[in-house]
N, C-alpha and C positions, 0 to 999 in steps of 0.2 A: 454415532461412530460409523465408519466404512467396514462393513461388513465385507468387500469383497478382498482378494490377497495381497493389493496392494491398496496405499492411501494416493490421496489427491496431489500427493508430490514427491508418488516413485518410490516410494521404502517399503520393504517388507514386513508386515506384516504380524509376523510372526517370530519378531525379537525386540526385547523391551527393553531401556534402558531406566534404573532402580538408583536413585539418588539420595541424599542425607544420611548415608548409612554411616553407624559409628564403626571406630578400627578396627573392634575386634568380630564383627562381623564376616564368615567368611560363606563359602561357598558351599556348606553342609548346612547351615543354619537357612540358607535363602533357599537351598533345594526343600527344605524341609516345608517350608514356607511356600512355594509357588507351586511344589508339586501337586497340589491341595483340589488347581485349576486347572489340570490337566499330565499328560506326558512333558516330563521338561526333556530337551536335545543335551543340553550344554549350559553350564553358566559360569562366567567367569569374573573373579572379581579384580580391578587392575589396580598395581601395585606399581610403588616406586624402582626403578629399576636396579639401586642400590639397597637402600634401606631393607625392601619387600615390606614395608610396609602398607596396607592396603590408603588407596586417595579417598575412599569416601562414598565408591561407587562402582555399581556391576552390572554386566549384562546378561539377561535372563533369555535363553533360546528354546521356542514351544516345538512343536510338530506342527502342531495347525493353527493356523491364525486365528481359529475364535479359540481357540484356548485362551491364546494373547492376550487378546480382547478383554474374555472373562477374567482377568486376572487384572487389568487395567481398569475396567469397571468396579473391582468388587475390592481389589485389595489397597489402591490409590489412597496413601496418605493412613496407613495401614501402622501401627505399631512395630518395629522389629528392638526388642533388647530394648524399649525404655523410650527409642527414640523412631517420631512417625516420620516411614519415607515417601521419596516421592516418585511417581513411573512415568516415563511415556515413552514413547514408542522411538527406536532409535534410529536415529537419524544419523547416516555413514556419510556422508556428501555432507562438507564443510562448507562449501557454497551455499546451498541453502539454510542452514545454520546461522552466516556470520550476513545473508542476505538483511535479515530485519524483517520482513514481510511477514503483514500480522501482526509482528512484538508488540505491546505496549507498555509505558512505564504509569503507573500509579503512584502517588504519593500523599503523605497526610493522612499517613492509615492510625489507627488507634491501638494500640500497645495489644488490643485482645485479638486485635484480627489475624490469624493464621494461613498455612495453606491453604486448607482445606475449606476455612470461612469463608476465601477471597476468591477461591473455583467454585463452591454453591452458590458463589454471588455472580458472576461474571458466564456462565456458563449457562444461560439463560440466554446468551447473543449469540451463540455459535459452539462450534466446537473445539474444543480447549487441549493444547500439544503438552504445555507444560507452565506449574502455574509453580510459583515462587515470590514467598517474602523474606525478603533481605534480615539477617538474623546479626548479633557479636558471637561471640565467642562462649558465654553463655544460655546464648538460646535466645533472648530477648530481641523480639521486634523493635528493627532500626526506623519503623512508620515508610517504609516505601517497598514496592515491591515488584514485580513483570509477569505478563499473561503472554500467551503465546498462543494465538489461536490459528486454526487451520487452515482459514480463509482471509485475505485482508477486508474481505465488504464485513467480516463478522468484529476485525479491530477496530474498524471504521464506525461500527456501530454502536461497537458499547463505548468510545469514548465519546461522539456526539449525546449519549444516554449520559451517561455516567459521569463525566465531567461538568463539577460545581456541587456532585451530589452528596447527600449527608450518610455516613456509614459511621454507626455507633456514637452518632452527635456530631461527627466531624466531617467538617465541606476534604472532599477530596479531589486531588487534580488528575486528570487522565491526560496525557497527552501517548503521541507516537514515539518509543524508544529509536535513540540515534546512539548509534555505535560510540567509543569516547574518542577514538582516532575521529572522525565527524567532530566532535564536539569540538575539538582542540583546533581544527584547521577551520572554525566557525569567524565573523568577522574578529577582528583586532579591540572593536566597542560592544562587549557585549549588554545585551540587557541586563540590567542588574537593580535591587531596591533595598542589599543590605549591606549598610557599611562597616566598616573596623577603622575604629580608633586608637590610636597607642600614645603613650606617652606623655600623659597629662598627669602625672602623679601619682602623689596615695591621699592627697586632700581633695581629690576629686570625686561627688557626688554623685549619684544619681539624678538629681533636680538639676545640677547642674550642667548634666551630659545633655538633658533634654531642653535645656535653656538654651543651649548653644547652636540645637539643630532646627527646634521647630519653624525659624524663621524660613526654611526653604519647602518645606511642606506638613503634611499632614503624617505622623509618624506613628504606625503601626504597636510597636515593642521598642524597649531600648536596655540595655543589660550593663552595668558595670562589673564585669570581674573582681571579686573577692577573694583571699588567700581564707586560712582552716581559721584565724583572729577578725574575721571578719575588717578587713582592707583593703584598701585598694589595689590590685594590682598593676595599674596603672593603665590596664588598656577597656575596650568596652566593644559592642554591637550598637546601632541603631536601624532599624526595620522603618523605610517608608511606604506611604504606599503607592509611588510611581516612581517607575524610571528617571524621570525627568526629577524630582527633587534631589534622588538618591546621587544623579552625577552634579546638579547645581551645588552641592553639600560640599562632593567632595572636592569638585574645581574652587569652592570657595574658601575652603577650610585649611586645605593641606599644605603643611608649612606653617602654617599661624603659629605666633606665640600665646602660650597660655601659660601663667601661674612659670614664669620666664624660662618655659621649658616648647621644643617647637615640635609642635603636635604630627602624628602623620594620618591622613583619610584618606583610606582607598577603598578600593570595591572587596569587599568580606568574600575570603577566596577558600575552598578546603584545601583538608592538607595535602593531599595529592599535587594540586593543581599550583600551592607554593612553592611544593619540591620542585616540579617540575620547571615552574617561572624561576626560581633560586640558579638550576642546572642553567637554564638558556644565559642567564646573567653572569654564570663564571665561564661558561663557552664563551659566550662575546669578549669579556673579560681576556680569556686568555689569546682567543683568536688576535685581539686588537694591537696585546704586549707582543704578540710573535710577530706581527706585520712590524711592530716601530722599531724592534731591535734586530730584525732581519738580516742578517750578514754583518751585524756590525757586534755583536756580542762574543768574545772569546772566551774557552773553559781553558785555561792552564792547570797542571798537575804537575806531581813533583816537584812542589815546593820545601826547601828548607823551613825547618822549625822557626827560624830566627824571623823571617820574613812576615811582614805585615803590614795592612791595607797601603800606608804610604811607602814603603819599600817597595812593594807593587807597582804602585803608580809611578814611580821613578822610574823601574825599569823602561816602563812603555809609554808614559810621554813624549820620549822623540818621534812617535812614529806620528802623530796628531791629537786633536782633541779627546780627552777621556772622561764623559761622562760620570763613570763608576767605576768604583775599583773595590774588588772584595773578596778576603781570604776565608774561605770556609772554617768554621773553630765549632767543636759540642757543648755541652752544656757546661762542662770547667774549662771553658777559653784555650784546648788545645785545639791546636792546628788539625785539619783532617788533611792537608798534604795538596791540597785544588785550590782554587777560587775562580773568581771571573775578572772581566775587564772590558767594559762598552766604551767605544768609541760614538765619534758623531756621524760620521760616513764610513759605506762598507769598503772604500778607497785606502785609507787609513788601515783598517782591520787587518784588510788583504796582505797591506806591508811591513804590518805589526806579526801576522801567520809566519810570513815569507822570511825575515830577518830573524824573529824568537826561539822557534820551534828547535829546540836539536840546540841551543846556546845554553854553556854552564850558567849560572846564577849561583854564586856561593859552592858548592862544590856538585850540584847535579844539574845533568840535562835538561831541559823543560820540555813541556808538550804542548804545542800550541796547537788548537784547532779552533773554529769555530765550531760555537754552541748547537748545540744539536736538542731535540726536544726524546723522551724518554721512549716516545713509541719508534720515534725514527730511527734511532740510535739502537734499540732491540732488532728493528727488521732489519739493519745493516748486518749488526754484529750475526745473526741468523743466517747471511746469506751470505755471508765471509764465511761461516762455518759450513756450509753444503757445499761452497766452491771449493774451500781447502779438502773436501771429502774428498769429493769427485775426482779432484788431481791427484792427491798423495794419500785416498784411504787404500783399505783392503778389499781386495778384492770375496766375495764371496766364498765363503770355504778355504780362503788364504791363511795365512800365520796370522798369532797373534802380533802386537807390536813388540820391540824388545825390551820396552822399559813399565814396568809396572806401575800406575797411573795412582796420584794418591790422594787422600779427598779435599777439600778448598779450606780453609783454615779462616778464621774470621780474623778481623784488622786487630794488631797490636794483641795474639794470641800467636804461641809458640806452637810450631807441628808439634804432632806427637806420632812417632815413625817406630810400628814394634817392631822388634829386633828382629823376625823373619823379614824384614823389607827393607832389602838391601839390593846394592847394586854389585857385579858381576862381570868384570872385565874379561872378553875372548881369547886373551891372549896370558899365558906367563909374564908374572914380574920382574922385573931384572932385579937379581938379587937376593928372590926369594927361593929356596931350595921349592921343587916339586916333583923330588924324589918318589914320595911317598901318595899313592893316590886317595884319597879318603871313602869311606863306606859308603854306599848308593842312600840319598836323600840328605846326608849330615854334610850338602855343601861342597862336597869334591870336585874335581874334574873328571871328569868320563873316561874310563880306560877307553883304549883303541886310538889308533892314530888321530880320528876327529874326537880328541879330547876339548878340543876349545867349548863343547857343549855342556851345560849347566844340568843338575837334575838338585829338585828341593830349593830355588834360588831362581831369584829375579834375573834372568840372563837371557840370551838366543837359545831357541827350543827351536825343536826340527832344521837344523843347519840344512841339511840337504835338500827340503824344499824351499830353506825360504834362498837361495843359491841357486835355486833351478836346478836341483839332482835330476839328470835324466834320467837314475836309477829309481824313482820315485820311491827312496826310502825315507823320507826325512819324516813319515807318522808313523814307522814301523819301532818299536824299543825293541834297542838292542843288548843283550847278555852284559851285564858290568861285574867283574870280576872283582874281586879286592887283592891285589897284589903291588909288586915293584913295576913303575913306569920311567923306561929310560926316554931322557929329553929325545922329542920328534921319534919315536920306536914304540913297538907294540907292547902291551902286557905282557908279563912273564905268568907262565901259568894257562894263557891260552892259547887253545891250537885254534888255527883254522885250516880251514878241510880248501884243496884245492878248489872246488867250485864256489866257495863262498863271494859271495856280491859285493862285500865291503872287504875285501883283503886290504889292510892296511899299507900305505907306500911311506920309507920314511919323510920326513921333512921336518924340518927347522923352526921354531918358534916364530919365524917375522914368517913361514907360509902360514901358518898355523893360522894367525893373526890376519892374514889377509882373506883369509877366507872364511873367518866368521864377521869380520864387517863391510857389510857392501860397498863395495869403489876402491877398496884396499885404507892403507893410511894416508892420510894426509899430512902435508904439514904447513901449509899456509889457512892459515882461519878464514881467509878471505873467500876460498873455493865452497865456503858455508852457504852462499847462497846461490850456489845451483846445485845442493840438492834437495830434494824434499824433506819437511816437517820429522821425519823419523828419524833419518838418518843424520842428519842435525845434530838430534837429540843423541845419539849411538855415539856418533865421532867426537863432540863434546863431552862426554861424559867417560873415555876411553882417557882426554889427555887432561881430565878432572880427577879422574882415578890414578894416574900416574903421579901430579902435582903431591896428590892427598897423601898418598901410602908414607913417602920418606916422613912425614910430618907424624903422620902414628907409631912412626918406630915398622916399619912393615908388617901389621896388624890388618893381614888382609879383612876378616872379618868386620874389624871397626872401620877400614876404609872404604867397603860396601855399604855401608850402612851410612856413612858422612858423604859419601857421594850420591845416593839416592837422594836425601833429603836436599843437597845443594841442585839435584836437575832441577827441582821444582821452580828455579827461580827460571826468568825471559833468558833467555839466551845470550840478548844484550849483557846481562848481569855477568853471565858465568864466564862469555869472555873477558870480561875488563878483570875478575880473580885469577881467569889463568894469567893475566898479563901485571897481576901485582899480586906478588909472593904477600907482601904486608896484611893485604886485604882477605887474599886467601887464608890466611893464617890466624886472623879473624873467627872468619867464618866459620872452619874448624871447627875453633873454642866454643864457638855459641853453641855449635849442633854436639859436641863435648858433655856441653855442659844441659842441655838437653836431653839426650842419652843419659845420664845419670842421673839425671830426676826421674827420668822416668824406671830408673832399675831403682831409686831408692823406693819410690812410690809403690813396685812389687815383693819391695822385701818388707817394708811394714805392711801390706796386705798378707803377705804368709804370717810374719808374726803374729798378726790380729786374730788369722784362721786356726792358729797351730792350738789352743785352747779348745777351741770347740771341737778339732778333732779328737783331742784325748777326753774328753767329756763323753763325747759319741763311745 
């Protein structure tokens, strides 16, 4: 060992890092333990940054470096809780870590060889960083394992020793550990001498697996796979012993018919390394389908129910050749409302896009685009949503928005909208008495002249800021009375004091109105798109609310609540109901009839409850 405060590659000295420790080891048990060897500084055990559960390992900080030391000579491979750990000296600089310098890998160990047996052995050529044999999950030696010595002329020299040599009766192999990123980016033909066999049956032999390979060489082992009935499972190993038979076998073999089944021989791969050869195989795979169908692939949506794979194809044959045509359907043959449509050239597509898109078909719109892959189609949609921010979000410490947001409802399941989540028109009904102002929270209008403001109810909050009050009141609550409110006039019942900041001025239901929705009223739907995402949604749902109310019998309450649930649809949607009474009147009923399943579904839950509260 280096006795002096640092080692021969820069680390200090005097912090060790403490490996194989089990989970419930913690940092009272290890103090208890090292402190033995001197003053400890600090020890920390690291832990998952979720879980906190500990990974298996800690590091132990001394005062002085031979404490270090004495702790790494005497306690290495040491018992804690049952199970022996392993120490060295820690190593903060990943560069020389992931360097390899030194490493070696050993293999062909014997089931009894351990840490500790494989550092008394090996430690005889130099000085040893960190000595590890590869274990499962049980504890048991997997036969291969890595030394780490301090010096490369010291790796260099126990595997020129060591390699071929016998350890507990078995020839063992030393060579130089290479990182697995190395290993993978190694030639395209590697050496190889053990093959895998599949698919030759369950009448397949052992004598016979070997009958079929010796003629390419000399063959080590050869193993047929058995199921718990002793059978075959149809695949097998053969071990030769050169390279040169092992690929003669498998160029000679692979593909052959056997027992009239066609065999496949290739190089015996782990399972890592098939996973990984699997992945590169469905990348190429997928890579190759995206280059062939490149621009020429369309996803339509909004399909009628009626519609199927050759109805499809009718539609868009005039545009040119159409490869495929296909209506998406689940596992009971309904429709999911999309499909595809490849043509032969992206020429064709383009004028298939350009004519489809936005054309009825049976009684809806379609959507024509070309096909987009999943990850492209997120970072689009991603980046439509921080553009749409950036323009029409909120500013920092601004209002909320005016319409309360509701959660996403899954395909061919009904919202469920509780009866606080309603919508709140800024203006008086025509029609509706609003004589009388209701108690503060139960849904009223606001005494004082800026009554269009909402309290306990999905509506505009803070009018005056979000209006630009230059009085910056719109976060201050103001005093609400319960009294009589005359149309556009103050409450009765309150004074205000001459200096007061919001003295009410009378006005009229349509000022009223114009100044709780930004830009005033509108009355051509067309002026929808020049304004922003909000306001949209505000003015839409203002002459949504108006449609609604006559059809409840003027039930303002229930026509908040049927207009909330209808924003939720595109916008596209909710103009075409203002524009057809029939279809509004529809929609209505469904949200009708929604509302009352969900009021009957709380009156047999009181019933159910009402038992056990008189029980109680």
């Amino acid at each position: 060992m280096n006795p002096s405060g640092t080692g021969a590659q820069g680390y200090p000295l005097a912090s060790l890092y403490v490996g194989d420790l089990l989970l419930e080891v913690n940092e009272a048990t290890l103090y208890e333990k090292f402190s033995q060897a001197g003053p400890v500084v600090s020890i920390r055990v690291c832990r998952d940054q979720v879980t906190r559960r500990s990974l298996g390992y800690a590091y132990v900080n001394f005062q002085q470096p031979a404490d270090a030391e004495r702790a790494l000579d005497t306690m290495n491979f040491d018992s804690i809780k049952g199970k022996p750990c392993r120490i060295m000296w820690s190593q903060r600089d990943p560069s020389l870590r992931r360097s390899g310098a030194g490493n070696i890998f050993i293999k062909n160990l014997d089931k009894a060889i351990d840490n500790k047996t494989l550092y008394d052995t090996l430690s005889a050529f130099g000085s040893i960083l960190s000595c590890k044999v590869a274990t499962d999950s049980q504890g048991n030696s997997k036969g291969y394992g890595f030394v780490h010595f301090e010096l490369q002329d010291a790796a260099d020299t126990a595997i020129s020793k060591v390699d071929g040599m016998l350890l507990n009766n078995k020839k063992v192999h030393v060579t130089h550990f290479v990182p697995r990123n190395e290993r993978s980016q190694r030639s395209n033909n590697p050496r190889f001498t053990n093959v895998y066999v599949k698919n030759f049956g369950e009448n397949f032999t052992y004598s016979d697996l070997n009958n079929m390979f010796q003629e390419f060489g000399n063959i080590t082992s050869s193993i047929v796979v058995l199921d718990k009935d002793e059978r075959s499972r149809g695949f097998g190993f053969v071990n030769f012993e050169t390279h040169e038979s092992a690929a003669k076998a498998v160029e000679m073999l692979n593909g052959k018919t056997v027992n009239d089944k066609t065999i496949f021989v290739g190089r015996a791969m782990k399972k890592r390394e098939r996973e990984m050869e699997m992945k590169r195989f469905k990348e190429q795979q997928t890579k190759e389908r995206q280059q062939r169908y490149q621009g020429v692939n369309l996803y339509i949506k909004n399909l009628e129910e009626e519609i199927t794979d050759e109805k499809l194809r009718e539609e868009f044959k005039k545009f040119g050749t159409i490869t495929s045509a296909k209506v998406m359907r689940d596992e009971r043959g309904i429709t999911k409302g999309f499909g595809f449509v490849c043509f032969s050239s992206p020429e064709e597509a383009t004028k298939a896009v350009t004519e489809m898109n936005g054309r009825i078909v049976v009684s809806k719109p379609l959507y024509v685009a070309l096909h987009q892959r999943k990850d492209e189609r997120q970072a689009q949609l991603a980046q439509q949503r921080i553009t749409r921010f950036q323009r029409g979000g909120f500013p920092s410490g601004g209002p909320m928005p005016f319409y309360q947001m509701y959660p996403m409802v899954p395909p061919n399941q009904r919202p469920f909208f509780p009866p606080t989540m309603q919508y709140r028109p800024p203006w008086p009904t025509p029609g509706v008495s609003s004589g009388t102002t209701r108690p503060y929270g139960q849904g009223g209008y606001r005494g004082g002249a800026r009554g269009g403001g909402r309290v306990g109810q999905v509506g505009p909050r803070n009018v005056g800021q979000q209006q630009g009050n230059p009085r910056g009141m719109g976060n201050q609550q103001r005093p609400i009375q319960q009294g009589v409110q005359q149309p556009g006039g103050p409450v009765r019942g309150v004074k205000y004091t001459p200096t007061a900041r919001n003295h009410p001025t009378p006005q009229g239901p349509g000022q009223l109105a114009n100044e709780a929705i930004p830009g005033g009223q509108i009355q051509n739907l067309s002026e929808l798109s020049s304004m922003d995402p909000q306001n949209q949604k505000q003015v839409l749902g203002e002459k949504l609310y108006r449609n609604i109310t006559p059809l409840l019998h003027t039930d303002l309450d229930l026509a908040g609540k049927v207009t909330g649930m209808l924003l939720e649809m595109d916008n596209s949607d909710i103009i075409h109901l203002l524009e057809s009474q029939d279809d509004l009147h529809d929609k209505v009923q469904e949200a009708m009839a929604v509302l009352e399943a969900h009021k009957q579904k709380e009156t047999n839950t009181s019933l159910s409850l009402a038992p056990m509260a008189g029980t109680a």
